[in-house]
C-alpha positions in Angstrom: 0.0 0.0 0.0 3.1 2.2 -0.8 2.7 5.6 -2.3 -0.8 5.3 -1.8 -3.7 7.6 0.1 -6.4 6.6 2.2 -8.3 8.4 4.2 -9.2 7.3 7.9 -12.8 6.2 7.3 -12.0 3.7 4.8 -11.5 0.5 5.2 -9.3 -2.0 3.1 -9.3 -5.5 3.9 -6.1 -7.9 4.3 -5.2 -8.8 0.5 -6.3 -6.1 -1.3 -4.0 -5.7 -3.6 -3.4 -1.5 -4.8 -1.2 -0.2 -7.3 1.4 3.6 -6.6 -0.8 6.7 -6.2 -3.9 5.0 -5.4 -6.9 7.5 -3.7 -9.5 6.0 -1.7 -11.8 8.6 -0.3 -14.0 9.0 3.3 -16.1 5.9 3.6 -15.0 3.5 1.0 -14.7 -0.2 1.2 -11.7 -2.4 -1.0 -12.2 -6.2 -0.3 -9.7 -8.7 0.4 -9.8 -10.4 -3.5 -9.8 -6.8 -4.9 -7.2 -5.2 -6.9 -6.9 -1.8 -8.3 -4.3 -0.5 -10.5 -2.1 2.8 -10.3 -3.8 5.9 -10.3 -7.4 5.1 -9.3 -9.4 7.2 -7.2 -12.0 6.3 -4.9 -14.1 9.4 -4.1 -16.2 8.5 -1.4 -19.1 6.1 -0.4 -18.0 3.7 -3.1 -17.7 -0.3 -2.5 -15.0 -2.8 -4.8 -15.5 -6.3 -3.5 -15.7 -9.8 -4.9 -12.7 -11.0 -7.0 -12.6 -7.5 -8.9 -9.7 -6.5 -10.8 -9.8 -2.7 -11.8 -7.1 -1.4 -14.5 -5.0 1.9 -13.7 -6.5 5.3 -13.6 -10.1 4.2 -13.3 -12.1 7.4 -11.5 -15.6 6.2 -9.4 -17.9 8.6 -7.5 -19.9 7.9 -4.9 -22.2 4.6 -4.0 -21.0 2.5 -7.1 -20.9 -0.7 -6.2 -18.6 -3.2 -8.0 -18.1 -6.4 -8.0 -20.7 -8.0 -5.2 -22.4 -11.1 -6.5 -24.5 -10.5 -9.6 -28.3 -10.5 -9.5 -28.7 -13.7 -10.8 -31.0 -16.6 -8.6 -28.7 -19.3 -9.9 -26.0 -17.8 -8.0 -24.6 -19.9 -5.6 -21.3 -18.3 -4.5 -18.7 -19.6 -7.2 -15.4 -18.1 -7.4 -16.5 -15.6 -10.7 -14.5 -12.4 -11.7 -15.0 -8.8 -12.9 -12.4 -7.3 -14.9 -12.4 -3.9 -16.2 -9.5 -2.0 -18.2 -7.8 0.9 -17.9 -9.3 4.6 -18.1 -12.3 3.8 -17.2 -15.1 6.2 -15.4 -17.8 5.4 -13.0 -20.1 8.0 -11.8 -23.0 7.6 -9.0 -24.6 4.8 -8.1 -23.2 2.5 -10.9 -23.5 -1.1 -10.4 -21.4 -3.5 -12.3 -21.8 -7.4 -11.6 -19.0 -10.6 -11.5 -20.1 -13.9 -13.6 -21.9 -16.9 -13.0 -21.1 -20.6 -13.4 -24.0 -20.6 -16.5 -22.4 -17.5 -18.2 -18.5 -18.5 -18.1 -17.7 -17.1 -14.8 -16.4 -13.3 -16.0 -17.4 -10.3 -16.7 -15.2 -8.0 -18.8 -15.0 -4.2 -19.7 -12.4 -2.6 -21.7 -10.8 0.2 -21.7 -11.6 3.8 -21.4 -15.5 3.0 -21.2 -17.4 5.8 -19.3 -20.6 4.3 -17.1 -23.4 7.2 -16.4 -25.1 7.8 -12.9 -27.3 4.7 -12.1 -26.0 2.4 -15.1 -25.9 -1.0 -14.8 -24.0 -4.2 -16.3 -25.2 -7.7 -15.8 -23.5 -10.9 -15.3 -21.2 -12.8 -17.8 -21.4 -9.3 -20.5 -17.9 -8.5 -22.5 -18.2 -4.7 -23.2 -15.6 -3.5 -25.3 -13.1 -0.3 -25.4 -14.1 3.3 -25.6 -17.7 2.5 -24.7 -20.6 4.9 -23.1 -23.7 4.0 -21.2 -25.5 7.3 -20.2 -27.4 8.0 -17.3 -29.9 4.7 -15.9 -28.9 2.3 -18.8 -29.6 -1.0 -17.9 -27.7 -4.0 -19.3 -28.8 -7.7 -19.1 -26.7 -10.5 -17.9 -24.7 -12.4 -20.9 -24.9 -9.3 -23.5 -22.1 -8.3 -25.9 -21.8 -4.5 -27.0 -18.8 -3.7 -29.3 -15.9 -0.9 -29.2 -17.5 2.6 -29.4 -21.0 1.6 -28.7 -23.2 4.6 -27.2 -26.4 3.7 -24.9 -28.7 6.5 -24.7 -30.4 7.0 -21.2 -32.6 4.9 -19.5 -32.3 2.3 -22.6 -32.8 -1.2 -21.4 -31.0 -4.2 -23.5 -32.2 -7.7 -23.0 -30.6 -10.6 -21.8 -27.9 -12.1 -24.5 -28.4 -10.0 -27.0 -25.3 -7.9 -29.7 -24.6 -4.6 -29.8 -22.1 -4.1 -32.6 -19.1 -1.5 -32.8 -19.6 1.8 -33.0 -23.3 1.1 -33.0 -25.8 4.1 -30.9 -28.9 2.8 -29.2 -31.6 6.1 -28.5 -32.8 6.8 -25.0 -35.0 5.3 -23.6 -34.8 2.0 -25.9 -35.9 -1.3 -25.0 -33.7 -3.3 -27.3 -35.1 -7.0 -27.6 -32.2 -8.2 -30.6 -28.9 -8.1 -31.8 -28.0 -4.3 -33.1 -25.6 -4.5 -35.9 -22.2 -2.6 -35.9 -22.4 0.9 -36.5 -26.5 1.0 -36.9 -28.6 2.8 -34.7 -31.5 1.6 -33.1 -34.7 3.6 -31.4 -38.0 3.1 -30.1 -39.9 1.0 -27.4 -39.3 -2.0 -29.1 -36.4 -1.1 -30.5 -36.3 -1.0 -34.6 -33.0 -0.4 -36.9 -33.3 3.1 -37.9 -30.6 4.0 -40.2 -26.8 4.1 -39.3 -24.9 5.5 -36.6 -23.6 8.6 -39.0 -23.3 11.2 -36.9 -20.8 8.4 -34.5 -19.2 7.8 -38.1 -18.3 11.3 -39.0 -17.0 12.2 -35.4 -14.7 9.2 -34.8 -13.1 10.6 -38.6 -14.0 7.8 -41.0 -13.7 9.1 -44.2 -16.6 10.3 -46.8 -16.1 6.7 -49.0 -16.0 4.6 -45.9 -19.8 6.0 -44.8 -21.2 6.0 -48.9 -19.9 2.4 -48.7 -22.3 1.3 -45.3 -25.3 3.2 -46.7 -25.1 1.5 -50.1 -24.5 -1.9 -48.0 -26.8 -0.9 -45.6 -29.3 -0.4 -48.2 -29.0 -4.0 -50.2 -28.8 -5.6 -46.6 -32.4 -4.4 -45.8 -34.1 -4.2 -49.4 -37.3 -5.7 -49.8 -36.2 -8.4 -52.1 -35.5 -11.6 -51.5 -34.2 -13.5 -47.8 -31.7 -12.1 -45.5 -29.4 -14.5 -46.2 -29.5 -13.9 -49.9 -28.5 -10.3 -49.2 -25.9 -10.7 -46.9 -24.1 -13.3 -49.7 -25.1 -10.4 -52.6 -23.1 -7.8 -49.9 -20.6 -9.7 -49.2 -19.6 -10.5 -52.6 -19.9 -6.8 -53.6 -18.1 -5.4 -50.5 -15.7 -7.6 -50.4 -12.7 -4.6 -50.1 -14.8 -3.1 -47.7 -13.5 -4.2 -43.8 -16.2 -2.1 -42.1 -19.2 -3.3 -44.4 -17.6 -7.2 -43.6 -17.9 -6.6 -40.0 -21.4 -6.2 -40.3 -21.4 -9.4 -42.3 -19.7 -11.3 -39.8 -21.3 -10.1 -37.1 -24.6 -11.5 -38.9 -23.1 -14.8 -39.8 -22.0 -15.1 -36.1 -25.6 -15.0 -35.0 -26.5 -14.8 -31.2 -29.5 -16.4 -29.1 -31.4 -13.1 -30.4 -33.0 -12.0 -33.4 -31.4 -9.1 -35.5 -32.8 -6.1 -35.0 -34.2 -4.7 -38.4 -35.9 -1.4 -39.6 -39.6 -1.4 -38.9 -40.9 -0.8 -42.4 -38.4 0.0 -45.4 -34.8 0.7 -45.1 -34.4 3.8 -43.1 -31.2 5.5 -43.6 
């Protein structure tokens, strides 16, 4: 506990394991199977427990609570982890959940995600780098949402379902499928409405790279013929395209969930 600062009221149990500079603020709690890297910051009122391993420079404000065992019935005390990478910010009343025996036993967050006041992440999810849930999002045990993926507030996303790279889901949402990489979803059940452009156009990819996903986007969801005829007509066409093939790959992958598709034509 070296080079580290923390304050009188807090208490940090035998084992915790804390990297140089660490900050834990008035009132915390740091279990005994916890680990945080260099540079976090605890600011007060918050509670890492469980077999939690945080990555270096996380910041997390008050009454978070990460890492005690995930809302899940089956849960019967097995040795499960949560791991979460480097960069990362956790504002108020955030709750982030280990795994279960039925879900692989992990959950994972990469780096540089930012989690809202009152978000939530479920058992057994894998969410990627550079991610944001806003304020109340919920997240279901044993989901997958990609690099760059934005949840608007209060969206809810079902158990086991996809949400692709750089994909947005609106506020308020209520996302029942699988949301392909960089589309955007909306409504109460959610429907595909268009791409993500505005997510495209700020992260800098270039004028040719977004004409290429509306023309693919377009064929994908055309009237004519099956899905899986289209997806084979866009992947043939795209082939030079990376991005447009991660959509096709994340299709072909398929989930336990439906894809979720545009409601009537092929909003773009």
């Amino acid at each position: 506990m070296s080079k580290c600062e923390i304050h009188p009221t807090a208490i940090v149990e035998d084992g915790a394991k804390l990297g140089d500079g660490v900050r834990i603020g008035p009132y915390c709690l740091v279990g005994g199977d916890a680990s945080l890297g260099d540079g976090c910051q605890l600011l007060s009122h918050v509670v890492v427990t469980g077999r939690t391993t945080i990555g270096p420079r996380a910041r997390i404000f008050p009454f978070a609570s990460i890492g005690h065992q995930p809302q899940d019935l089956k849960y019967k005390g097995e040795p499960s982890t949560l791991t979460l990478g480097a960069d990362c910010l956790i504002r108020e009343g955030v709750t982030l959940n280990p795994g279960t025996e039925g879900g692989g036993m992990v959950t994972t967050i990469g780096n540089s995600c930012a989690f809202l006041a009152n978000s939530h992440v479920g058992h057994d999810c894998h969410v990627g780098d550079s991610v944001i849930f806003s304020n109340n999002v919920m997240l279901a045990g044993h989901c997958t949402v990609g690099n760059f993926a934005i949840i608007g507030g209060g969206a809810a996303v079902i158990q086991f379902a996809r949400v692709g790279a750089h994909a947005f889901l609106g506020g308020m949402s209520g996302l029942e499928n699988d949301l392909i990489p960089y589309g955007m979803a909306l409504g109460n059940r959610a429907h595909l409405s268009g791409l993500n452009i505005i997510g495209l156009q700020r992260r800098g990819f270039a004028r040719e790279q977004i004409h290429s996903l509306r023309r693919a986007y377009r064929l994908l969801f055309a009237d004519e013929g099956t899905l899986l005829e289209r997806l084979e007509d866009v992947s043939a066409e795209f082939g030079e395209h990376p991005i447009v093939q991660e959509i096709v790959a994340f299709i072909r992958a398929g989930g336990k969930r439906s894809l979720c598709t545009p409601r009537d034509g092929h909003d773009t």
